[in-house]
C-alpha positions in Angstrom: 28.0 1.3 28.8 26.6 -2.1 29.2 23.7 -0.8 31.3 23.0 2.1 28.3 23.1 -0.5 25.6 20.3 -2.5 28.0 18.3 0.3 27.8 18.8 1.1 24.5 17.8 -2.4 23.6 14.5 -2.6 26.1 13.3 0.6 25.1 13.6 -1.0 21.1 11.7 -3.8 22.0 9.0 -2.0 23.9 8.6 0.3 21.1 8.6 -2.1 18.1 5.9 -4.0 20.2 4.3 -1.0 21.0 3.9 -0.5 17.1 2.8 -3.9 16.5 0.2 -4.1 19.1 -1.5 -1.0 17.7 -1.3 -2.3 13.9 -3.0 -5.9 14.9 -5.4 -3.7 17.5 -6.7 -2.3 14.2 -7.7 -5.3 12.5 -10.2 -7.8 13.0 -9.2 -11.0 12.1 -10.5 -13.1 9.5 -11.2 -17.0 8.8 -10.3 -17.7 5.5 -12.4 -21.1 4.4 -10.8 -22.8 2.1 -12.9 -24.5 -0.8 -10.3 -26.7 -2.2 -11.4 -30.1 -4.0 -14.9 -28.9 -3.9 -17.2 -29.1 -7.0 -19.6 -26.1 -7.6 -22.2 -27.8 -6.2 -20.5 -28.8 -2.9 -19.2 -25.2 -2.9 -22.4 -23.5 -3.0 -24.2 -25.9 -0.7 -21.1 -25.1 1.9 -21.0 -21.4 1.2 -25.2 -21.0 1.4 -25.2 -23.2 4.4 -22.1 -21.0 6.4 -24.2 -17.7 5.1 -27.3 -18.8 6.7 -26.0 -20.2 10.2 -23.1 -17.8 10.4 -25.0 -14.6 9.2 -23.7 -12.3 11.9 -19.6 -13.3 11.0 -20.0 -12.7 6.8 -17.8 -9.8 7.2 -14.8 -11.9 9.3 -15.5 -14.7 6.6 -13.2 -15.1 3.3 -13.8 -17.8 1.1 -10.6 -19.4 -0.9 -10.7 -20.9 -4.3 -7.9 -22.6 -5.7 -6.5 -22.8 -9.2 -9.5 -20.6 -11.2 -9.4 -21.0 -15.0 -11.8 -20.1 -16.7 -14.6 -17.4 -16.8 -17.1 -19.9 -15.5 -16.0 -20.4 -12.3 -15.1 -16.7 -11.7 -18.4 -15.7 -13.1 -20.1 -17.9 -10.5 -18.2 -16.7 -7.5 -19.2 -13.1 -8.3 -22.8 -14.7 -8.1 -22.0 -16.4 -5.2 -20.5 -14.0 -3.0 -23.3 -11.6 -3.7 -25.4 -13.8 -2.3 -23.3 -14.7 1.0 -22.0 -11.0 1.5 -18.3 -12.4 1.9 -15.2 -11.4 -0.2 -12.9 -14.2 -1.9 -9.0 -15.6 -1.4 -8.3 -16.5 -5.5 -4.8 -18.6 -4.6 -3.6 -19.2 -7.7 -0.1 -19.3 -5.9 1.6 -17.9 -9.8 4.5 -18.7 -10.2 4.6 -18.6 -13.9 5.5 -15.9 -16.5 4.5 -12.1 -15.9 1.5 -12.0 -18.2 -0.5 -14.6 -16.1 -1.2 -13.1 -13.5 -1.6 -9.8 -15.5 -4.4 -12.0 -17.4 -6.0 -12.6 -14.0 -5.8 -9.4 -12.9 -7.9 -8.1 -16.2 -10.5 -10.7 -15.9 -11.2 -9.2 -12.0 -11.5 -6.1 -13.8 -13.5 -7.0 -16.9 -16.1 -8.5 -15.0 -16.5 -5.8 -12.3 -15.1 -7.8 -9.4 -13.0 -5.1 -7.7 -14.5 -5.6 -4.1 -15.3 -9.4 -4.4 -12.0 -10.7 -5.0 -9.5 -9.4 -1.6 -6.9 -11.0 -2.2 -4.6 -12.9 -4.9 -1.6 -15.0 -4.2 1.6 -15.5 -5.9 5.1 -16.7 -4.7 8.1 -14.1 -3.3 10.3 -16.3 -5.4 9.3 -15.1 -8.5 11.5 -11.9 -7.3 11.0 -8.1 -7.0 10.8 -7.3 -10.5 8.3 -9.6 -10.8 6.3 -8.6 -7.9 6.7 -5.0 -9.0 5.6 -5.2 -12.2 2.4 -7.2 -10.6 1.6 -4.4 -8.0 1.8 -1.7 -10.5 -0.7 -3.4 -12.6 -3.3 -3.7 -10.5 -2.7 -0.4 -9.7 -3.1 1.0 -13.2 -6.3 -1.4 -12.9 -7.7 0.4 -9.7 -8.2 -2.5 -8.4 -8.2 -2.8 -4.4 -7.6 -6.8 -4.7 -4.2 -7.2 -2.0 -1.4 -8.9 -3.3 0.2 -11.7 -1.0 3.6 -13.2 -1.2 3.8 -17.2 -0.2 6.6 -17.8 1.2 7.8 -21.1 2.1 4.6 -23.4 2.1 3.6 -24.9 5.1 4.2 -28.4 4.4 8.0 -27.9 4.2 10.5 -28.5 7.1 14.5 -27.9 7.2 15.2 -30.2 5.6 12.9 -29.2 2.2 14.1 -26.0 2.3 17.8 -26.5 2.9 17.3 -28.1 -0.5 15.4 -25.8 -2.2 16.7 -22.1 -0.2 19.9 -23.6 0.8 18.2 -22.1 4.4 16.9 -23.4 6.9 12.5 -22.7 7.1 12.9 -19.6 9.2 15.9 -18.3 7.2 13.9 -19.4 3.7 11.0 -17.2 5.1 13.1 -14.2 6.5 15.0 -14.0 3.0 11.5 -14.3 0.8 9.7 -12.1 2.7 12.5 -9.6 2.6 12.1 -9.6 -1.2 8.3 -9.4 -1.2 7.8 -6.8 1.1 10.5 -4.7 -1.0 8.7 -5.1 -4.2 5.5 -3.4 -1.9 3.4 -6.1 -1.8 0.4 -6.2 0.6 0.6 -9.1 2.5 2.9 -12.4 3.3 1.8 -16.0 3.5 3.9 -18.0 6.2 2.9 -20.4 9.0 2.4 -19.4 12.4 5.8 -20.5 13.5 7.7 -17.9 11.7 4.7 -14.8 12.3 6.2 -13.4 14.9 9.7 -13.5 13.5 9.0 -12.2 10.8 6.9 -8.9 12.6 10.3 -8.8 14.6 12.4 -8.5 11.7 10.5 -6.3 9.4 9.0 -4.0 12.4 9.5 -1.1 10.1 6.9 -2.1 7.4 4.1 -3.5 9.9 1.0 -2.1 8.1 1.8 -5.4 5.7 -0.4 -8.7 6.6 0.4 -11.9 7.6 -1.9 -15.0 6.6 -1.6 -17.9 8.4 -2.7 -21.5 6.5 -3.5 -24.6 7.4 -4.6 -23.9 11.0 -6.0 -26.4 13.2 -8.0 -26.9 15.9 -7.0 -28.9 19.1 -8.9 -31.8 17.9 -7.8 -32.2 14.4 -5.2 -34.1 13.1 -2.2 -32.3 11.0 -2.6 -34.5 8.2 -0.2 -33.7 5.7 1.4 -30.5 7.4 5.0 -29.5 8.5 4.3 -26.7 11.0 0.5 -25.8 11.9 -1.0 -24.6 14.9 -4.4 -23.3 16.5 -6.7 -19.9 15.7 -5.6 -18.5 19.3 -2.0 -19.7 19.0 -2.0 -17.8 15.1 -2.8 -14.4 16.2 -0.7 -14.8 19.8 2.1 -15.3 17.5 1.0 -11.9 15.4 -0.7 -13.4 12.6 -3.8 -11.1 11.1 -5.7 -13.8 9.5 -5.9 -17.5 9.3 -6.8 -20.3 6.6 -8.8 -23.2 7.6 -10.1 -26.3 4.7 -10.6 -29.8 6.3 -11.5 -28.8 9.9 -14.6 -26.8 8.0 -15.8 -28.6 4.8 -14.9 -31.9 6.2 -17.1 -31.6 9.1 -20.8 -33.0 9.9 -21.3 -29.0 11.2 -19.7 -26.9 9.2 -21.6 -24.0 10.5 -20.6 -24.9 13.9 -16.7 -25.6 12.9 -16.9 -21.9 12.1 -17.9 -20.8 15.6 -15.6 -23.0 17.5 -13.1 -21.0 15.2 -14.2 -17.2 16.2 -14.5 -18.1 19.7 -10.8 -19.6 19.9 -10.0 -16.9 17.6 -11.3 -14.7 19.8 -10.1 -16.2 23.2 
């Protein structure tokens, strides 16, 4: 009996890998820049720069704005990533009432922006009525914009999220995740450290994707981040995409940043 339950439970493993391994085989991952605290000017400079150096990665390359508000800014990143060929990450993280993100979802709509904006963020602890109501929207909007969940951001440890899950960060994540993925969301936002859990747990629903922020490189410093890691280490751990800001726009060679990226990525 103990030797059948072995078996049992290698041939499990080898199949829920097996499943994995083909779902990540079938996606080339993506670097996800991060514009935060960048004007429009410094943005546009960045983005036109990467475009030019980095010509033959544009369709790997995913460019996140943070907190849009109004038309203007939305306006100009349709403009924008004409020009670059790239597709944007609008993290808005919502966490507020229902018709928020609703509003956000119309204005991608209204102005046309179906395959410019990929993917929108919001957290799994607005709950699966929430979430529900969100992907059935942009549904009814035909829109092909993906839905991620943010889980339990990346500059919180135990001891953060014992206070605000009552769980420890792996549980925290397990738990929202569980919740997100329920409501039929497209995606979950986590760190690294809790990818491959997460794949593990959830094996069942692995055609959903798993964004990976704040990742680093070997040479950079953490700054102000609980758990982070490297491109190569992201996607060992079963990650499908990863964010990078400072290690990019805060570099003499932003251009070059971005290749150092792929080829770890790539490793």
């Amino acid at each position: 009996m103990i030797f059948l339950a072995q078996m049992i439970k290698l041939f499990t493993s080898l199949f829920y890998s097996f499943i994995v391994e083909s779902w990540l085989g079938s996606i080339e991952s993506k670097v996800i820049i991060a514009l935060d605290k960048m004007s429009i000017e410094e943005a546009t400079s960045l983005v036109e720069t990467i475009s030019e150096e980095c010509s033959n990665l544009m369709d790997r390359i995913v460019f996140k704005v943070h907190t849009l508000v109004l038309y203007e800014w939305l306006e100009w990143i349709k403009k924008l990533v004409e020009k670059s060929w790239s597709t944007v990450f609008l993290d808005g993280k919502y966490h507020d009432i229902w018709n928020t993100l609703e509003w956000y979802l119309k204005v991608i709509s209204d102005l046309w922006m179906w395959d410019t904006i990929e993917y929108v963020t919001t957290h799994a602890s607005n709950g699966s009525k929430w979430l529900k109501s969100a992907v059935e929207a942009r549904d009814q909007l035909w829109l092909t914009t993906k839905i991620l969940a943010v889980t339990a951001l990346t500059s919180l440890d135990d001891t953060w999220t014992q206070e605000i899950y009552c769980k420890d960060v792996e549980g925290a994540v397990l738990s929202l995740a569980g919740v997100a993925l329920e409501s039929w969301v497209d995606g979950i936002v986590c760190s690294a450290h809790e990818a491959q859990v997460l794949r593990e747990h959830y094996w069942a629903q692995h055609n959903f994707e798993i964004i990976t922020p704040w990742v680093r490189l070997s040479w950079d410093d953490v700054w102000d981040q609980s758990r982070v890691t490297t491109p190569s280490k992201a996607t060992q751990y079963w990650a499908d995409h990863i964010v990078v800001w400072r290690p990019i726009t805060q570099s003499d060679n932003p251009w070059d940043a971005v290749r150092r990226i792929f080829d770890d990525l790539d490793s």
